[in-house]
C-alpha positions, 0 to 999 in steps of 0.5 A: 500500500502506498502511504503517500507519507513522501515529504510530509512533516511529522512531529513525534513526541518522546521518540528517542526510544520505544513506540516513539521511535518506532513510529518516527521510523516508519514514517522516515522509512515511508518518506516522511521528514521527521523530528525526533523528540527527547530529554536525553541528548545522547539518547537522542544522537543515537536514535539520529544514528539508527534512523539514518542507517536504517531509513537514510533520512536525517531527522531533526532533534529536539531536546525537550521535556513534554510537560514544559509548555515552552518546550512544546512551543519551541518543538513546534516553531523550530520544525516550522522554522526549518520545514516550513509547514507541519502535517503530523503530530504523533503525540506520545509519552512515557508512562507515568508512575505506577502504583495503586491508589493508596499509594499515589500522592497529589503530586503524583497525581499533578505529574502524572496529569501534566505528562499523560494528558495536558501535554497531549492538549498543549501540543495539538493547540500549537499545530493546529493554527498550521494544519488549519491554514494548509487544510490538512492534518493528522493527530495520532494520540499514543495511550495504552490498553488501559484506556480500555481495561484499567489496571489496578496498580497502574491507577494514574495511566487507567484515568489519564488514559481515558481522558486523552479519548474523551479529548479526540473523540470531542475534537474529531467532529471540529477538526474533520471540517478542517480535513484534520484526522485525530485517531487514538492507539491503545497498545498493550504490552511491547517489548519496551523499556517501559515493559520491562521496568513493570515486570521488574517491579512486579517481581520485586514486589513478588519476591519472584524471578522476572522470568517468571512475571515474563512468562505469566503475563506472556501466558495471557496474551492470546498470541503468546508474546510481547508486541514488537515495537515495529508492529505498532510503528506501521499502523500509527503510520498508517494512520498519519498517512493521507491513504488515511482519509475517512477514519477520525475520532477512533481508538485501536487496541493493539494489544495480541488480542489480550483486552477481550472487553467489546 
């Protein structure tokens, strides 16, 4: 399939690593001029490195945090500066702190909010005024699994998660005059420094051989396995991309089938 991705200009949030790069790579890989997002310099110079060896396109990096307001404002004017105009916008973040509700503070709960919900808000303000004027655009929002079945010790992303569906499902109708579309992707559990933290932590918490919390939470996954970063970079792709025309305010599950709620 053609994605038609050749030359549009995509902005993904904390893609240094994980889902994020994964996205901005595919888009890269399918022609689209990417900026890479992240709090780590480093980091940041390795994933330019990988995306150049594996696509031959040279993003542009931007170091910055998400819950900064400012911050988002230079992602997007330094992008508009150099590319002149600005099609996608992958919003994304890394999960907020985990823990049950006993456990959470209000300034967990502050946190957890300015990264997982307000930034979304505050980055989709500054691109639209661009997206208008050009009568084109795509939003594609980065959640998680819990947007459909919360997690108990995962309290802040089951609520904020929800939030950011609440956000694209009110926006869609407004934006679609505009031929914006702004689709949400639910993902379960990747192969990810994220996952890998939670499985950690859970079998501290256990007392257990993080083998052991692998394979438990392997076992409940209908396919048997962790989701390759890969695998949700081409759907997010798709989605960003113009062969996307008439899908808006949607949310996808990709999650090897583990979520059995409608």
């Amino acid at each position: 399939m053609e994605l038609q991705l050749q030359g549009k200009v995509a902005i993904v949030l904390a893609s240094s690593k994980g889902l994020g790069y994964a996205a901005a790579e595919e888009l890269a890989r399918e022609g689209a001029l990417v900026t890479l997002v992240g709090r780590n310099e480093a980091v940041l110079h390795e994933a330019e490195a990988r995306m150049l060896a594996q696509t031959g396109s040279k993003p542009i990096l931007i170091q910055g945090d998400i819950t900064k307001a400012e911050h988002i404002e230079r992602i997007v004017a330094s992008t508009m500066e150099q590319r002149g105009r600005i099609d996608i916008l992958i919003n994304n973040c890394g999960g907020p702190s985990p823990g049950t509700f006993d456990q959470l503070s209000d300034e967990a709960w502050q946190q957890g909010f300015e990264l997982t919900l307000l930034s979304y808000v505050r980055s989709i303000r500054a691109v639209l005024p661009y997206m208008r004027k050009q009568q084109f655009g795509r939003i594609v929002n980065m959640t998680s699994s819990t947007h459909k079945q919360p997690i108990e010790s995962l309290m802040l992303s089951s609520t904020f998660r929800v939030g950011v569906l609440g956000l694209a499902k009110t926006l869609a109708p407004d934006l679609a005059r505009d031929q914006i579309l702004i689709n949400t992707v639910g993902p379960g559990r990747y192969a990810t420094d994220r996952v890998i933290q939670l499985d950690r932590l859970a079998a501290n918490h256990e007392g257990v051989d993080q083998s052991f919390i692998e394979d438990r939470e392997k076992a409940l996954i209908p396919m048997g396995r962790y989701g390759q970063p890969e695998e949700m970079g081409r759907l997010i792709a798709f989605l960003a991309s113009p062969t996307n025309s008439y899908m808006t305010g949607q949310a996808f599950l990709v999650d090897g089938g583990a979520v059995r709620a409608l």
